[in-house]
N, CA, C and O of each residue as an XYZ file, in Angstrom:
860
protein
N       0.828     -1.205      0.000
C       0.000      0.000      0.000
C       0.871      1.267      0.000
O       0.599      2.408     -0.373
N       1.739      0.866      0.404
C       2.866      2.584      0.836
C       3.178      3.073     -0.734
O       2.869      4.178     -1.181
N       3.957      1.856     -1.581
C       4.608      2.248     -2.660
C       2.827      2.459     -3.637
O       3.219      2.878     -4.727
N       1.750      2.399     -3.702
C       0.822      2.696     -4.229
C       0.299      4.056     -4.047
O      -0.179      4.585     -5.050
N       0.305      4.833     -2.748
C      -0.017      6.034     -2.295
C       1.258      6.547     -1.707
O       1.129      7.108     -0.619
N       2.307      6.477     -2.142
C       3.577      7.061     -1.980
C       3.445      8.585     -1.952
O       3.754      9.444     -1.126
N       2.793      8.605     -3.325
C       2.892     10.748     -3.557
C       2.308     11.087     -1.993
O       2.868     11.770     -1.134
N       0.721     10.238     -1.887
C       0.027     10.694     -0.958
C       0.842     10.948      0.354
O       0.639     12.030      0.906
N       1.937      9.896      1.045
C       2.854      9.973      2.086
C       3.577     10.971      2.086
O       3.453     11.877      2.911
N       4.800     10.946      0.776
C       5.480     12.498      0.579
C       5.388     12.990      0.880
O       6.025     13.260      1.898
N       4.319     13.867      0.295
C       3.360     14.940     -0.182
C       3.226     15.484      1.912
O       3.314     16.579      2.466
N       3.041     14.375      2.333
C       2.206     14.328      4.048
C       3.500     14.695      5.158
O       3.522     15.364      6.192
N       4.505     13.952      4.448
C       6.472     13.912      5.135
C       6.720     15.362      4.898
O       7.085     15.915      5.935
N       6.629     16.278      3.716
C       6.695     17.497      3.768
C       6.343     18.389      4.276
O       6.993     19.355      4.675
N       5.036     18.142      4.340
C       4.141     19.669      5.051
C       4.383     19.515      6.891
O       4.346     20.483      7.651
N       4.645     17.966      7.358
C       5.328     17.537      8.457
C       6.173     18.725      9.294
O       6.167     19.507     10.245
N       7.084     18.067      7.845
C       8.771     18.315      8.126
C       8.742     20.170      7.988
O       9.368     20.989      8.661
N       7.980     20.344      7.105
C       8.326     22.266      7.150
C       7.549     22.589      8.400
O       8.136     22.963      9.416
N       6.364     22.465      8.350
C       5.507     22.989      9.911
C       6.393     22.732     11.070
O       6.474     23.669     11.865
N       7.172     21.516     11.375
C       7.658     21.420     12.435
C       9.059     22.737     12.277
O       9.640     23.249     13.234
N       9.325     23.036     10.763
C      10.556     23.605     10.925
C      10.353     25.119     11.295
O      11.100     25.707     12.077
N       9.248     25.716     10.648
C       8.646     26.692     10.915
C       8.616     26.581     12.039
O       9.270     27.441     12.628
N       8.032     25.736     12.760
C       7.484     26.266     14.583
C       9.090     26.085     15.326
O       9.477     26.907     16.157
N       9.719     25.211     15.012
C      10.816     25.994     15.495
C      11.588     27.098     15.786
O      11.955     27.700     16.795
N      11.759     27.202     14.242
C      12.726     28.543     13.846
C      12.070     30.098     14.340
O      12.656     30.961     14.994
N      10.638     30.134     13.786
C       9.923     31.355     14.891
C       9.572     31.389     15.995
O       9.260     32.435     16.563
N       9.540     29.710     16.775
C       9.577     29.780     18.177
C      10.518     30.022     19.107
O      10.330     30.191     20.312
N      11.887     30.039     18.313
C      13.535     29.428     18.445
C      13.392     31.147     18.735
O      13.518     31.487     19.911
N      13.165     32.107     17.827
C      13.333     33.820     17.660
C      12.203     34.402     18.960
O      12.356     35.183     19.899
N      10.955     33.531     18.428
C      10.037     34.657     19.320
C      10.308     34.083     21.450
O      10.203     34.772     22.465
N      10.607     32.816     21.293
C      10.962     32.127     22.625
C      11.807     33.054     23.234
O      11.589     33.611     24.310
N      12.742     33.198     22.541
C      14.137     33.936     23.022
C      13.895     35.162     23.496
O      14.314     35.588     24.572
N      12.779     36.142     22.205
C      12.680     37.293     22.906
C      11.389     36.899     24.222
O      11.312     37.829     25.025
N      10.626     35.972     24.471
C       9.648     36.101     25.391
C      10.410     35.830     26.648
O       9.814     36.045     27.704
N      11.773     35.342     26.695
C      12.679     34.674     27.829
C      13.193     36.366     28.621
O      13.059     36.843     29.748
N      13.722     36.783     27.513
C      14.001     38.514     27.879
C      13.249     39.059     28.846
O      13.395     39.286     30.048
N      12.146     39.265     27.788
C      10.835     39.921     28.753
C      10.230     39.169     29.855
O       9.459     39.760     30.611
N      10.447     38.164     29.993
C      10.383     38.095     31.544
C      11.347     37.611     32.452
O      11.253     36.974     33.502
N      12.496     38.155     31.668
C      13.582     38.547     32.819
C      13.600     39.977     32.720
O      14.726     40.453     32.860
N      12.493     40.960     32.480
C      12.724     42.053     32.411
C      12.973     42.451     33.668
O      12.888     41.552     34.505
N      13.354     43.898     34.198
C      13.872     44.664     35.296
C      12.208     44.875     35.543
O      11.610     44.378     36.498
N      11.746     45.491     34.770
C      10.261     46.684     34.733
C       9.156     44.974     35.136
O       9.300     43.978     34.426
N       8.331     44.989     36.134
C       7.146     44.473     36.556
C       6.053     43.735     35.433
O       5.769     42.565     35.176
N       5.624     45.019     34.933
C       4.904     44.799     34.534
C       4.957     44.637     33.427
O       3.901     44.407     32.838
N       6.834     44.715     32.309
C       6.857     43.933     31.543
C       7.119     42.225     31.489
O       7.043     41.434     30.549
N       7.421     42.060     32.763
C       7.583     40.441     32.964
C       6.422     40.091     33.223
O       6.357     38.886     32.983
N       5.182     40.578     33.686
C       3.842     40.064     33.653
C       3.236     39.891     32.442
O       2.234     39.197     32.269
N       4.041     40.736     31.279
C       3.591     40.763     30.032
C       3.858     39.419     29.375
O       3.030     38.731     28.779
N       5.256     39.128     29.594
C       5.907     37.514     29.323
C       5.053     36.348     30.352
O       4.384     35.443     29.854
N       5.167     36.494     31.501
C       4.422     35.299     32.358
C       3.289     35.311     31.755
O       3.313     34.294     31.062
N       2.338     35.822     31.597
C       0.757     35.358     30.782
C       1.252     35.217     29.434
O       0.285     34.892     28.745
N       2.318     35.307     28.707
C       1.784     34.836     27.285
C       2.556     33.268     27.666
O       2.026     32.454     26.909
N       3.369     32.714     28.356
C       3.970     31.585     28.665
C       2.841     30.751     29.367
O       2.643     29.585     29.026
N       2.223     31.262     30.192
C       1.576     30.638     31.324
C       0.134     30.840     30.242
O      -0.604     30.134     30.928
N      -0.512     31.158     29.410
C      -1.848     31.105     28.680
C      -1.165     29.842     27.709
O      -1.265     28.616     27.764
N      -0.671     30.466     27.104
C      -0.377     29.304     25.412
C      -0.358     27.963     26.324
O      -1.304     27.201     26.124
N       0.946     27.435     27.657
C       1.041     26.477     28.090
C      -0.211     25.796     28.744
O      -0.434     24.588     28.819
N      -1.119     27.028     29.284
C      -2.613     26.431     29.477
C      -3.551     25.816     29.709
O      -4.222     25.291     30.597
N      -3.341     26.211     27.462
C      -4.405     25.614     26.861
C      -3.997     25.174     25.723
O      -3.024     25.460     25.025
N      -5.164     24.178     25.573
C      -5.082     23.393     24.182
C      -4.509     23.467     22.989
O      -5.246     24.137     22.266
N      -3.660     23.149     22.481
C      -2.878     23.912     20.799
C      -3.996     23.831     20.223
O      -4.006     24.613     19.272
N      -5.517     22.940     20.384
C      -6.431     22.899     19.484
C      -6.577     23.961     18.881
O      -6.279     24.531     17.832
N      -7.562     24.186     20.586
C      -8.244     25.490     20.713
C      -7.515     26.795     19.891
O      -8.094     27.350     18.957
N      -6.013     27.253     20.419
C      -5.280     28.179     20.045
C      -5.428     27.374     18.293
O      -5.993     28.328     17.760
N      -5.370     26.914     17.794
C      -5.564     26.472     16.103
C      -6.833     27.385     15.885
O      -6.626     28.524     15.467
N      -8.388     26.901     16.182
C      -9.219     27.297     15.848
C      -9.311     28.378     16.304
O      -9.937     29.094     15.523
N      -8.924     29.035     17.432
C      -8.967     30.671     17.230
C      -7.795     31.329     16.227
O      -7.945     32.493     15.856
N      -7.095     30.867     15.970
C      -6.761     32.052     14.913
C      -7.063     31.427     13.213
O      -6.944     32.152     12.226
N      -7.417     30.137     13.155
C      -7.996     30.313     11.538
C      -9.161     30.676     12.043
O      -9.507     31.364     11.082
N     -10.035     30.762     12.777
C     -11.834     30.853     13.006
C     -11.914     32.159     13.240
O     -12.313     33.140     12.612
N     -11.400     31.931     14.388
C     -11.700     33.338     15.357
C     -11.226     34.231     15.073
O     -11.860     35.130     15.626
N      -9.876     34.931     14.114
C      -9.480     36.160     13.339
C     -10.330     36.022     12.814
O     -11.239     36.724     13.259
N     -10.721     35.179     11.650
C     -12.096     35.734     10.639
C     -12.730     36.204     10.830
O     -12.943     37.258     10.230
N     -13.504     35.754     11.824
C     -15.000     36.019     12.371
C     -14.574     37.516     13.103
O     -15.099     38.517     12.614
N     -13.956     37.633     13.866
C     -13.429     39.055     14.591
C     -13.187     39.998     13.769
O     -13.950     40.869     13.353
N     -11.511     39.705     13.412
C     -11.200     40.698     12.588
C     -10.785     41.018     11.033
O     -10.186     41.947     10.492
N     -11.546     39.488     10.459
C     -11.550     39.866      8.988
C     -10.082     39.293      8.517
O      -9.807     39.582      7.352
N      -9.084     38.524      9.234
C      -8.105     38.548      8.710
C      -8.210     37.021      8.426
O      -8.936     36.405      9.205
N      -7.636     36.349      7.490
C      -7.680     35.382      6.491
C      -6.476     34.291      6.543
O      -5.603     34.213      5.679
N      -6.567     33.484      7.662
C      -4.985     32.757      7.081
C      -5.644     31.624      6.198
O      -6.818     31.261      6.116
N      -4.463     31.173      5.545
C      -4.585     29.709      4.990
C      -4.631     28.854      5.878
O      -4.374     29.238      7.019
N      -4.978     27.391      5.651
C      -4.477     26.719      6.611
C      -2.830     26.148      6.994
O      -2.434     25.497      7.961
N      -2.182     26.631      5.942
C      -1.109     25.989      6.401
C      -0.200     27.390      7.268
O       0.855     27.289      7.893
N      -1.116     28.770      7.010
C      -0.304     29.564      7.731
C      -0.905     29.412      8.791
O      -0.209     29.896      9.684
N      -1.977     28.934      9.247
C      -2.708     29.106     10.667
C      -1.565     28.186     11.208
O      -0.635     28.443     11.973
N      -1.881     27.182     10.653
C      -0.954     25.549     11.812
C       0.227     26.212     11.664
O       0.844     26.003     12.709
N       0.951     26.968     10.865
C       2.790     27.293     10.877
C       2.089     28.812     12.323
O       2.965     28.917     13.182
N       1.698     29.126     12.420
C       1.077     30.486     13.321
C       1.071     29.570     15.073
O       1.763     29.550     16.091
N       0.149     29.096     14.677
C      -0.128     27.900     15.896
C       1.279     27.388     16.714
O       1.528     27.681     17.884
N       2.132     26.563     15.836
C       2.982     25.803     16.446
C       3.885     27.046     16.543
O       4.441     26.868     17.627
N       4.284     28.036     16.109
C       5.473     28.891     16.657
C       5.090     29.457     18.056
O       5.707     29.252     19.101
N       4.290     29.989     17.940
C       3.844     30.685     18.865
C       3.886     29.851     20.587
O       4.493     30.038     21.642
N       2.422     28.473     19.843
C       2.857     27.264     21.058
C       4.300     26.905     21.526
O       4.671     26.597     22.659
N       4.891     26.998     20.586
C       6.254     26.476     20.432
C       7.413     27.285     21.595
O       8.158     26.766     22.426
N       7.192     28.744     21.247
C       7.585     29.984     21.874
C       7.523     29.864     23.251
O       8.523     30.191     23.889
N       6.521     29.449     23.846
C       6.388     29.474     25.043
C       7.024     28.439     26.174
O       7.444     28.581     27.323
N       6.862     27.199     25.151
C       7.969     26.173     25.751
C       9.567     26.536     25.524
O      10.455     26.237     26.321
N       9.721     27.118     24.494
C      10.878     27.146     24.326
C      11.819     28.414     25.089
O      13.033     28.448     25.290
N      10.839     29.340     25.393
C      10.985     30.660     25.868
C      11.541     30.243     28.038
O      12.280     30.857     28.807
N      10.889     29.252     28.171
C      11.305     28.791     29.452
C      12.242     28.254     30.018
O      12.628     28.338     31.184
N      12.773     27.440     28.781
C      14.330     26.557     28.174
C      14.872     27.830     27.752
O      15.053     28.050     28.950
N      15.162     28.533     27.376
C      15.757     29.915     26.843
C      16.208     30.531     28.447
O      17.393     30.713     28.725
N      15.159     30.797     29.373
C      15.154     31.521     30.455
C      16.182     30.459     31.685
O      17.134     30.877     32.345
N      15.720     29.293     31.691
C      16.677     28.502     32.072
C      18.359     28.645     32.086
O      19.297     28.960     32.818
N      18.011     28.142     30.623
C      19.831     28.447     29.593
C      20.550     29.810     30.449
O      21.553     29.624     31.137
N      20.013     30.974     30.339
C      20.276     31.853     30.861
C      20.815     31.920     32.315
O      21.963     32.239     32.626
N      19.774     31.555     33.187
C      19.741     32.417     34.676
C      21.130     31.016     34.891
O      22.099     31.232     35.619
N      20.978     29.821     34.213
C      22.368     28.835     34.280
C      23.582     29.134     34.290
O      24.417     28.558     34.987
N      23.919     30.499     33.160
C      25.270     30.895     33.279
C      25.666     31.324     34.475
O      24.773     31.279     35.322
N      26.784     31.760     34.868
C      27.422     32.121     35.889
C      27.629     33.442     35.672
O      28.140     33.935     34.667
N      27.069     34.222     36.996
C      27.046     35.306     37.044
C      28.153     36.188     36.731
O      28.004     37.140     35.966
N      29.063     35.962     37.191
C      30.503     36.284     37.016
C      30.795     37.009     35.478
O      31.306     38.098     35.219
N      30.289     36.013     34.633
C      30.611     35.982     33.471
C      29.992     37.506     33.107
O      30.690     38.349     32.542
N      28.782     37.722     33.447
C      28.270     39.071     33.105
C      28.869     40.466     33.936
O      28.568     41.618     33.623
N      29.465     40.217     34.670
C      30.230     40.956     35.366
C      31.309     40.804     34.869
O      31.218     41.707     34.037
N      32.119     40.451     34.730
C      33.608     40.403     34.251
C      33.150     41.294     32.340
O      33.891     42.006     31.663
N      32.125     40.968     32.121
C      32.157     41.709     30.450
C      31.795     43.071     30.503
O      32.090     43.914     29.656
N      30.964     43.301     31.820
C      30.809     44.409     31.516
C      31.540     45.445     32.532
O      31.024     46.481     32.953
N      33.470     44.735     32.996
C      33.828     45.171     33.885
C      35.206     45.433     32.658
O      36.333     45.781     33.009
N      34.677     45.100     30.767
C      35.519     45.114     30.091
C      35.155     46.118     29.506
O      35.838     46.555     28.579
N      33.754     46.860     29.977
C      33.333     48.301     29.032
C      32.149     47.990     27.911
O      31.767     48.599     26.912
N      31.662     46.483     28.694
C      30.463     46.227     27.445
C      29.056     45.957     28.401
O      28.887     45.180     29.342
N      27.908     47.162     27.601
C      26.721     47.224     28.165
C      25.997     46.156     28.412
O      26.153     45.170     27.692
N      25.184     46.137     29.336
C      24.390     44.922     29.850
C      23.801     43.988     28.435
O      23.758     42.760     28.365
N      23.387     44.952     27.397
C      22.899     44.526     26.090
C      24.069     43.627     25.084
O      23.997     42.615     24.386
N      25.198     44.651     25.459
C      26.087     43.594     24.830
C      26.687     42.189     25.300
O      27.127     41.210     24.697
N      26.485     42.571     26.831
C      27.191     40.916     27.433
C      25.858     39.784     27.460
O      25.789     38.592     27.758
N      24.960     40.697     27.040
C      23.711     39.699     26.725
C      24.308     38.924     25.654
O      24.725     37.827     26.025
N      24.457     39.189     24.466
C      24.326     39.407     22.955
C      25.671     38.236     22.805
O      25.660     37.053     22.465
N      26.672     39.055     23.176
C      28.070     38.079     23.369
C      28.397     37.343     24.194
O      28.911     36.352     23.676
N      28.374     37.296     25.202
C      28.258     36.742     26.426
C      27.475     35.330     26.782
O      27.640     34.184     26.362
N      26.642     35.845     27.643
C      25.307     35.135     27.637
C      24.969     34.303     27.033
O      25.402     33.151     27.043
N      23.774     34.940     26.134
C      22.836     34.056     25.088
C      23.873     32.917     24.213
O      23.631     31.720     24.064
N      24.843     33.522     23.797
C      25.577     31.745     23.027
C      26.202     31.100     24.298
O      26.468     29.942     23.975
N      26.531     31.294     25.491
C      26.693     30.466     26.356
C      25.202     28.836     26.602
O      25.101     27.610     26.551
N      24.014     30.709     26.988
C      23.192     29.690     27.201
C      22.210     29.076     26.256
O      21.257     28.500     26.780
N      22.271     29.099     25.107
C      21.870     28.527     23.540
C      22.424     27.170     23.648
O      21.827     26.152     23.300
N      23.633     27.224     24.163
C      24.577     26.041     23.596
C      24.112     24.785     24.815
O      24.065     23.559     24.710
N      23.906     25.413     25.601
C      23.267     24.654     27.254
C      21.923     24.248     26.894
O      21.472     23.304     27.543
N      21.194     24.754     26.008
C      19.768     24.217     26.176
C      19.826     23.621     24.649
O      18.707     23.479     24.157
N      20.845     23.273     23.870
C      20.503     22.781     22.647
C      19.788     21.759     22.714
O      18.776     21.589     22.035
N      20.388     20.710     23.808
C      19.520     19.015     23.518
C      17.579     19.746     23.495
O      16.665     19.555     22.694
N      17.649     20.453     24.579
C      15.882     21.096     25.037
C      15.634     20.841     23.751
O      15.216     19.817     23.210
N      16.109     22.479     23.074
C      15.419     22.775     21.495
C      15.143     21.514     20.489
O      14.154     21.347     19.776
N      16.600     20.445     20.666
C      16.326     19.412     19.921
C      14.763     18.993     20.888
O      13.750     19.566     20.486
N      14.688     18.540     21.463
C      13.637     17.492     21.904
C      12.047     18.576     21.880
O      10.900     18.177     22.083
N      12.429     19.773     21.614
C      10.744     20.333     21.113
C      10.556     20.183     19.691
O       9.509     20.095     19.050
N      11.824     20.171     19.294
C      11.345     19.952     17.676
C      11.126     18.571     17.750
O      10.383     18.515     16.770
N      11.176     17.652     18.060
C      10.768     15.882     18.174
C       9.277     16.080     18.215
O       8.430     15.664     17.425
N       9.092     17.031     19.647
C       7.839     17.075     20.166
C       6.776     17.605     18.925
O       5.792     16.979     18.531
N       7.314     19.109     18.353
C       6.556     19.563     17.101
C       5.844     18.934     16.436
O       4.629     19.072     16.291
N       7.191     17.487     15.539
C       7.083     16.862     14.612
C       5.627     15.691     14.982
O       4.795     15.462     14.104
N       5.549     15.179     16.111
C       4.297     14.798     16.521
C       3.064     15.744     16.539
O       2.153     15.499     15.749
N       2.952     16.960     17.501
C       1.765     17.510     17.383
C       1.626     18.735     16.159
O       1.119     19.836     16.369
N       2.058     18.390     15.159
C       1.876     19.210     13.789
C       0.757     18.213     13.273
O       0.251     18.653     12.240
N       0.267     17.113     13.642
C      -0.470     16.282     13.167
C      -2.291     17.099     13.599
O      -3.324     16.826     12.988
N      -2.185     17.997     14.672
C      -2.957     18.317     14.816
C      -4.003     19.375     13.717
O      -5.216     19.581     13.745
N      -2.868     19.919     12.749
C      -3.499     20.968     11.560
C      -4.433     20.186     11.003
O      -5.499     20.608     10.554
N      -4.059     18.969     11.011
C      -4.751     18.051     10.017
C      -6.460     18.534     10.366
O      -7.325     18.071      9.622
N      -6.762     19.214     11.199
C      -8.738     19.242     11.472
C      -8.842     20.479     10.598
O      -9.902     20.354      9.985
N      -8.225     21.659     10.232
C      -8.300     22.336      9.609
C      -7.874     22.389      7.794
O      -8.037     23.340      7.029
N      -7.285     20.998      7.485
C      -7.046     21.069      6.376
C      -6.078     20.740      5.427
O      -6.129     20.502      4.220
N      -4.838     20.801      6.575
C      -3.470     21.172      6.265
C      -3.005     19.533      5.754
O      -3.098     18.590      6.541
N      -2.524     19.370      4.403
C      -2.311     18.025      4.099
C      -1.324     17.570      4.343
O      -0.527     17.115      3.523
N      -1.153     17.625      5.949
C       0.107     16.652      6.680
C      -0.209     15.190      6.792
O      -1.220     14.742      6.251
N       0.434     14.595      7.324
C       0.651     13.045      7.475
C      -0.637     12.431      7.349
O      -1.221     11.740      6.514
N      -0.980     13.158      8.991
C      -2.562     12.481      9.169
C      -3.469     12.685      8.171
O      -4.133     11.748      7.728
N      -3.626     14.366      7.559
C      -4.636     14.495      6.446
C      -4.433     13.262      5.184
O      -5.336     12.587      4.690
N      -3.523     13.232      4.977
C      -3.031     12.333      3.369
C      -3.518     11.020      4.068
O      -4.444     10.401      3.544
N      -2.832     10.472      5.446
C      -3.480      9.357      5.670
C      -5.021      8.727      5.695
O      -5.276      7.539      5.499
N      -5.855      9.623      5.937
C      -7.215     10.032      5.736
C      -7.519     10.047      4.432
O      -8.233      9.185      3.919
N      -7.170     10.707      4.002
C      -7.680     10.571      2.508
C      -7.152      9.179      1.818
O      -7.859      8.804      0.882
N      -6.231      8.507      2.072
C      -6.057      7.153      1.466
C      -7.027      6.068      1.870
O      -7.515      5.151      1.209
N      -7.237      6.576      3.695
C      -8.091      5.394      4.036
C      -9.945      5.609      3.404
O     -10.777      4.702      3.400
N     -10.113      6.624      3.069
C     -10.928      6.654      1.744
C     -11.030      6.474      0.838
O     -12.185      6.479      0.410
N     -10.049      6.224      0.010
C      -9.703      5.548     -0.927
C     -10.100      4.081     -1.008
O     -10.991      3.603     -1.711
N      -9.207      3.390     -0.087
C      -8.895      2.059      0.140
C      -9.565      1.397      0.846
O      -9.452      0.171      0.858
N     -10.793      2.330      1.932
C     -11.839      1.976      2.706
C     -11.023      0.494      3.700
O     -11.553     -0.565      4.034
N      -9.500      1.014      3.964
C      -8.405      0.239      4.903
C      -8.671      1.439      6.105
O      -8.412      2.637      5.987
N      -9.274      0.738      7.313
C      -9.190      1.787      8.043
C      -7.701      1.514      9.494
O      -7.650      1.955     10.642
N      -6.736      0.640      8.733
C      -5.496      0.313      9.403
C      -4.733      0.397      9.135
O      -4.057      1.081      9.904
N      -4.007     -0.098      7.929
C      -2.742      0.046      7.072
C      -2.514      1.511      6.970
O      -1.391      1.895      7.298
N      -3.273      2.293      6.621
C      -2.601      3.764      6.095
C      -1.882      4.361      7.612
O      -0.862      5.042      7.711
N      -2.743      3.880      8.680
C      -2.374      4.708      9.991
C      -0.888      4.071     10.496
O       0.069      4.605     11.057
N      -1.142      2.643     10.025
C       0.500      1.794     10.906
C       1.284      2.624      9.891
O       2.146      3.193     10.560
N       1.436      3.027      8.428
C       2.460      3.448      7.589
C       2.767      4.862      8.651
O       3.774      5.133      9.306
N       2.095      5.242      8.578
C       2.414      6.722      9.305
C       2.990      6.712     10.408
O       3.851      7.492     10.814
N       2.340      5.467     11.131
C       3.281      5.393     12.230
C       4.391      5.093     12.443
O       4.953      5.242     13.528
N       4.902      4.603     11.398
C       6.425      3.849     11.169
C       6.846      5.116     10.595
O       7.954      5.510     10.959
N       6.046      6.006      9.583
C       6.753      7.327      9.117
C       7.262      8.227     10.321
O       8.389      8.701     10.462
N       6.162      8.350     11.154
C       6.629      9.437     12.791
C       7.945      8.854     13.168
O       8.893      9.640     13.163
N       8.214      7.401     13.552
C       9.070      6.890     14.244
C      10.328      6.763     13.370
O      11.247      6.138     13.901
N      10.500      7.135     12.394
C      11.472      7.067     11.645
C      11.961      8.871     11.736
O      13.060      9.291     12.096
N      11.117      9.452     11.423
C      11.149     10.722     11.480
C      12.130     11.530     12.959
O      13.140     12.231     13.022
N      11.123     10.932     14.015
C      11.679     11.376     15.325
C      12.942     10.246     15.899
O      13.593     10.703     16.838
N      13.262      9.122     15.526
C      14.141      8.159     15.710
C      15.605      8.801     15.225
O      16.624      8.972     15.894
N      15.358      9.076     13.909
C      16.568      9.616     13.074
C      16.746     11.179     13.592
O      17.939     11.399     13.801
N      16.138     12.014     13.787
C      16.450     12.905     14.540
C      17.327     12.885     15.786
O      18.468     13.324     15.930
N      16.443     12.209     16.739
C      17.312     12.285     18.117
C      18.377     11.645     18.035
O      19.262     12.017     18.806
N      18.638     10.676     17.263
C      19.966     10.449     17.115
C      20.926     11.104     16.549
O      22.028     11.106     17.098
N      20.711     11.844     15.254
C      21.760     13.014     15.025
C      21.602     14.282     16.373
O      22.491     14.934     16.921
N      20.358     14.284     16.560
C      20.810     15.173     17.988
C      21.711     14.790     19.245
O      22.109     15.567     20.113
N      21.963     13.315     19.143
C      22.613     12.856     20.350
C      24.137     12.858     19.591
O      25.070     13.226     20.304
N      24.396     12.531     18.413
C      25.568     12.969     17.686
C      26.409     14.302     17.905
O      27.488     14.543     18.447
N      25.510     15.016     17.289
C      25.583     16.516     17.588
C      25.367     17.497     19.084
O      25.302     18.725     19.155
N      25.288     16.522     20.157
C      25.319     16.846     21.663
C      26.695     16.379     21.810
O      27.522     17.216     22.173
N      27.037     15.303     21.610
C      28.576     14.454     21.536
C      29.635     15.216     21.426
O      30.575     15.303     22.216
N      29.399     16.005     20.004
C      30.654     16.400     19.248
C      30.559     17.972     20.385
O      31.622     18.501     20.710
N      29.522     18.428     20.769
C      29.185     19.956     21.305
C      30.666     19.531     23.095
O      31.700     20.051     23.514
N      29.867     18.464     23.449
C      30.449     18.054     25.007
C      32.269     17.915     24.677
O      33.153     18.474     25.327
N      32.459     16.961     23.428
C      34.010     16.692     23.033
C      34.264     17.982     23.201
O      34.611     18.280     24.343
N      34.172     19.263     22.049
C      34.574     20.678     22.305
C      34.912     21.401     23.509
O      35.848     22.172     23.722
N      34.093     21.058     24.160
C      33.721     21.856     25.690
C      35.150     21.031     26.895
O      35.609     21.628     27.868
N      35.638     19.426     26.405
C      36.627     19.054     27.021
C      38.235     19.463     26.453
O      39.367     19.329     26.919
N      37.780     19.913     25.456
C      39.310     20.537     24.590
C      40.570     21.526     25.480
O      41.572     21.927     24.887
């Protein structure tokens, strides 16, 4: 059945593999800055960060799905596709987990370190920038790896809105084929191949990070 609805799988491995990459890469940017802001100095900008961490973590990625393909419409007229809603969805969701692992990474370094840079004539912004953040980036890499694992599973969720990922294509075959088993075990061997081969180049690429760090 696989090599018969192959395109259909592809076709399902792609929209996967980019959604999960998308919710990374803008969760990877917007995480980082939500980690900031609530290490802000000012109150009531770290209250601004704690509720968008502490809402998204919550509630449901459903829910957060159908309010912004549904609920922008209906509100304010604005129009995503579905594949920008689910790429909208998972960054954002994404952000908030990742924004905590970000804040972690951080408060981990050693204080010292920010003192000694900026005892070299470089502003709090810069021993952030240089300092800091690639210290603590490099400390939370395995994290980031293991949300993108996580992604690559709940990107399956677009599938109610449309988005012809794994599950959608799998659906539509088992209509086809009126097999309401085979299409789902393929997929499932597709996830586990997917997230299998990952964490292992991530455990590769943790390896070679730790060798460096003993140099």
């Amino acid at each position: 059945m696989f090599w018969d609805y192959r395109d259909y799988f592809f076709t399902g491995v792609q929209y996967t593999l980019l959604l999960a990459a998308i919710g990374v890469i803008c969760g990877f940017i917007l995480g980082l800055v939500v980690a900031l802001v609530r290490m802000s100095p000012l109150k009531i900008v770290r209250f601004i960060g704690h509720a968008w961490v502490e809402f998204l973590r919550g509630t449901p990625m459903m829910v957060q799905l159908l309010i912004i393909h549904y609920g922008f419409s209906q509100l304010f007229g604005v129009n995503f596709t579905p594949i920008q809603s689910g790429a909208i969805t998972l960054s954002i969701n994404s952000s908030a987990y990742l924004a905590e692992i970000f804040r972690a990474g951080i408060q981990g370094v050693d204080r010292g370190q920010g003192e000694a840079a900026r005892s070299l004539g470089m502003s709090q912004g810069m021993s952030l920038r240089f300092i800091i953040i690639p210290q603590a980036i490099k400390s939370v890499l395995p994290a980031i790896g293991n949300e993108f694992i996580t992604i690559i599973k709940e990107s399956s969720i677009v599938s109610i809105i449309g988005v012809t990922e794994l599950i959608f294509q799998s659906g539509s075959v088992v209509g086809i084929t009126y097999n309401g088993m085979t299409p789902y075990l393929i997929v499932a061997v597709i996830y586990f191949i997917l997230t299998f081969t990952l964490s292992r180049v991530l455990g590769v690429f943790e390896r070679k990070l730790k060798a460096s760090d003993n140099r």
